[in-house]
Structure formats: C-alpha cells, structure tokens
C-alpha positions in Angstrom: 0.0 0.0 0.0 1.2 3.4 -0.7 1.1 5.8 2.7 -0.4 8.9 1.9 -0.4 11.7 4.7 -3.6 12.8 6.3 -2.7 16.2 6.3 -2.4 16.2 2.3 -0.5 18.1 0.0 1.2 21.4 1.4 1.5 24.6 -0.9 -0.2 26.1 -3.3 -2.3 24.4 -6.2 -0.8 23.7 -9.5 -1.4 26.0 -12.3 -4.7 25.4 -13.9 -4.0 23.6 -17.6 -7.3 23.9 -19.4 -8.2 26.7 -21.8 -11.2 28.2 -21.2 -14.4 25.7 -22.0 -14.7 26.4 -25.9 -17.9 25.2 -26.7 -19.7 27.5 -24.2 -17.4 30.5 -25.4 -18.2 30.0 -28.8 -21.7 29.4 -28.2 -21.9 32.9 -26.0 -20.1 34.8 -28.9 -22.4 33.3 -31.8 -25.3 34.1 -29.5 -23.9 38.3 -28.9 -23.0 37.9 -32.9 -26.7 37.3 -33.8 -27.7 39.9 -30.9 -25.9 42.4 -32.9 -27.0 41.3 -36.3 -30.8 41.6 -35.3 -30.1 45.2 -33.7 -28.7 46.2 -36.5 -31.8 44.9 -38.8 -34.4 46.4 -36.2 -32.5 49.5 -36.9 -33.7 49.2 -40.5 -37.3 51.4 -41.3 -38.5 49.2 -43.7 -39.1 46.5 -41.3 -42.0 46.9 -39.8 -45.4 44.7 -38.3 -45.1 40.9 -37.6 -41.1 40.7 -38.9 -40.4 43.8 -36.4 -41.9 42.1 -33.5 -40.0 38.4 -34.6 -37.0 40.0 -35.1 -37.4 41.6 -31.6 -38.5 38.4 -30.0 -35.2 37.2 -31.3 -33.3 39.9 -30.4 -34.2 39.5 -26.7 -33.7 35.2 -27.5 -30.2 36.0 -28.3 -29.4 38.6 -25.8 -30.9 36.0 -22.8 -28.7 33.4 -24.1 -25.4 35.7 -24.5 -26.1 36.9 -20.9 -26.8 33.3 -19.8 -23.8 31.7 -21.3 -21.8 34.8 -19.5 -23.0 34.1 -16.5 -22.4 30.5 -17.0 -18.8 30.9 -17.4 -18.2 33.1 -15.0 -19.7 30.7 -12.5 -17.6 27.7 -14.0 -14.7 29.2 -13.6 -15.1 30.2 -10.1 -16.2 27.2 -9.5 -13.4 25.3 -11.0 -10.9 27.1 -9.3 -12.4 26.3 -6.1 -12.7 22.8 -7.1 -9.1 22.8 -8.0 -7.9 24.2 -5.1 -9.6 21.8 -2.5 -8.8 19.1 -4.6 -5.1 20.0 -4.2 -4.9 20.2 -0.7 -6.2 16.4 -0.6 -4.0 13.5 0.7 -4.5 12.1 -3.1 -3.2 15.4 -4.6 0.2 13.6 -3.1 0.0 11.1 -5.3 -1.3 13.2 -8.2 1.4 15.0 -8.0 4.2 12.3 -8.1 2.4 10.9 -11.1 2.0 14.1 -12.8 -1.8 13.5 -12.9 -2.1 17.4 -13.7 -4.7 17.8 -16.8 -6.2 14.8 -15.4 -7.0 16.5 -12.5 -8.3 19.2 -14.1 -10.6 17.4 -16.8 -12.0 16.0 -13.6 -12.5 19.5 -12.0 -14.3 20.4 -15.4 -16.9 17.8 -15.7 -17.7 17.8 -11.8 -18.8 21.6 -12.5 -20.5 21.0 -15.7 -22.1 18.1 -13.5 -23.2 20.2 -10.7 -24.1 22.7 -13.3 -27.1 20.0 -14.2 -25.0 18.4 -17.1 -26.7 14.6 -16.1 -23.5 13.1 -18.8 -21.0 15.4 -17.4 -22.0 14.0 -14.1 -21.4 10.1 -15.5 -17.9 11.3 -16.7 -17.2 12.7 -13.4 -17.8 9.9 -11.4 -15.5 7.5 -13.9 -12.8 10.1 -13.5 -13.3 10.5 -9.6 -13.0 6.6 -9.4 -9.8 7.1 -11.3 -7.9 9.6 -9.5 -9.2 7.8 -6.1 -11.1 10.0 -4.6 -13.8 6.9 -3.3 -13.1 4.3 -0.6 -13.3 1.9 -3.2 -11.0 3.7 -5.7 -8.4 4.0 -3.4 -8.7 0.4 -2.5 -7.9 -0.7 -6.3 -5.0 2.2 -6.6 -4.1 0.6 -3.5 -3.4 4.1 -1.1 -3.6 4.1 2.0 -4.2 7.7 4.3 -1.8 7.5 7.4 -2.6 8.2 10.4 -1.3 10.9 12.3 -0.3 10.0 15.2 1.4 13.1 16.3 -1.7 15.4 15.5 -3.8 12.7 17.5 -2.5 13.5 20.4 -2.3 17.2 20.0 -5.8 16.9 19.4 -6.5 14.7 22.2 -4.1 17.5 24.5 -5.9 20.6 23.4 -9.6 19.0 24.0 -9.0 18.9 27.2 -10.0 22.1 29.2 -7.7 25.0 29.9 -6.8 25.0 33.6 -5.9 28.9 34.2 -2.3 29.6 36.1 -4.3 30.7 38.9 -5.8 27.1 39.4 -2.5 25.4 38.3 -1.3 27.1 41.6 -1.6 25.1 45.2 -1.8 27.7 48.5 0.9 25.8 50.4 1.2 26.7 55.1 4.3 28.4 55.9 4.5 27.1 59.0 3.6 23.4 57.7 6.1 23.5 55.0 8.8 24.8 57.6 7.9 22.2 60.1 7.8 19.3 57.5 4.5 18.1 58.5 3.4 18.4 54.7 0.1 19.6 55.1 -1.1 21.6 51.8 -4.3 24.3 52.5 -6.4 24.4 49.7 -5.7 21.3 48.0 
C-alpha cells in the first residue's frame, strides 16, 4: 500500500491547464454575434409589423442566451478554481502530484462543474474520473493508497480537548508554617 499523509499536499495548487471551456465560449459569442446582427436589422425602417416584432423576439432570444452563457462561465470558472484548489490540498493530490496526474486532475474538475451545473453526462464522466484519481473508498482500494494516520496530531488533538486550567488554578496555596515544620500539610488542595 502506498502511505499517503492525512494532512495532504502542502502549498499552493498547481497551475490550472485547461483553456477556457470552448464550446460554451463560442456558443456565448455566436449568440452576442446574432444579438448584434438583429439590432442592426431592427434598426432598418422598412421592417415593420409581424417581422419587427419576430426580429425583436429574437433579439431578446439571443441577448438571454449571451447573458446566460456569460453568466455560466463566469460561475464555472469560479467554480473550478475552487474545485481545483480543495482538490489540491487532498491526501491524493500527493500522489497526483508524483504521477503528474495534472490535466487529469483538471478534466475531472471540469466535468464535476458541468455536473453540478445540471449536465446529467458530465456527471457520469465525473464519477469515472473520480474513481480514477481515487477520490472513493473503493478507488483508493484498487489504486491501493492508504491515508496515514497521524499520530502526532492525534495527540495534540487529544491535548488541546482537554480544558484550559488557568495559572491561577494550576497554583496550590501551600502553610508556611507546615512546610517549615515538614508536617506536609497543603491548604487548599
């Protein structure tokens, strides 16, 4: 079994390695491209009546969509960075790192978004990858990792559960005259 530490990786994430999620930038562009086409064309005095009113139904299509693709990057990528981020401060991201798991990492990052974004196939992807980098019982099992346990940090635990005696009651109010006399007696104890 490979010992990976329960703390986890130390230090900053890698670099993220994925461009931007192409399809949903070029679907928000084509959607602000026909935006601007159908201002243009509403801007046109012949068209009038019904084609007016569909053109301006489909000007205010497109805009939603542009504005909604926007938004839906800008949500992905805050998400993924996140994402990234906690995934790299796992005891996994130890082994990740040795294997130079990097992009794989990362494609995993992108479909769990798109998969808590409501993508139902993005979610299925996700869970194959998750299996894959071991982030399940069972997935570390096969990979055959192992988190140790801390035993150091156990004990500090343990140490500062217990409550905070004050110096004040750490102290003992000890006779004078017993304590010169030897007969040992301690007041306040």
């Amino acid at each position: 079994m490979t010992k990976l530490p329960a703390g986890g990786r130390k230090g900053a994430p890698p670099k993220w390695p994925l461009p931007d999620d192409v399809v949903t930038v070029a679907k928000r562009d084509m959607a602000q491209r026909q935006a601007d086409e159908l201002e243009l064309a509403l801007l046109e005095p012949e068209l009038t009546g019904r084609a007016r009113s569909a053109a301006q139904r489909k000007l205010d299509a497109a805009q939603t969509a542009a504005t909604v693709l926007g938004k839906q990057l800008e949500t992905q990528a805050r998400t993924e960075g996140e994402l990234w981020a906690e995934l790299w401060a796992t005891p996994q991201a130890v082994a990740w790192e040795r294997l130079g798991w990097t992009r794989e990492v990362a494609q995993y990052v992108r479909w769990k978004v798109r998969a808590e974004m409501g993508d139902l196939d993005a979610s299925k992807e996700a869970r194959q990858l998750g299996d894959r980098l071991g982030l399940t019982p069972l997935a570390m099992l096969r990979l055959r990792w192992e988190v140790a346990t801390d035993e150091v940090g156990e004990q500090r635990q343990e140490r500062s559960a217990r409550p905070a005696r004050s110096a004040r009651a750490r102290l003992k109010v000890v006779d004078p005259e017993a304590a010169a006399g030897g007969d040992g007696a301690v007041a306040g104890s």
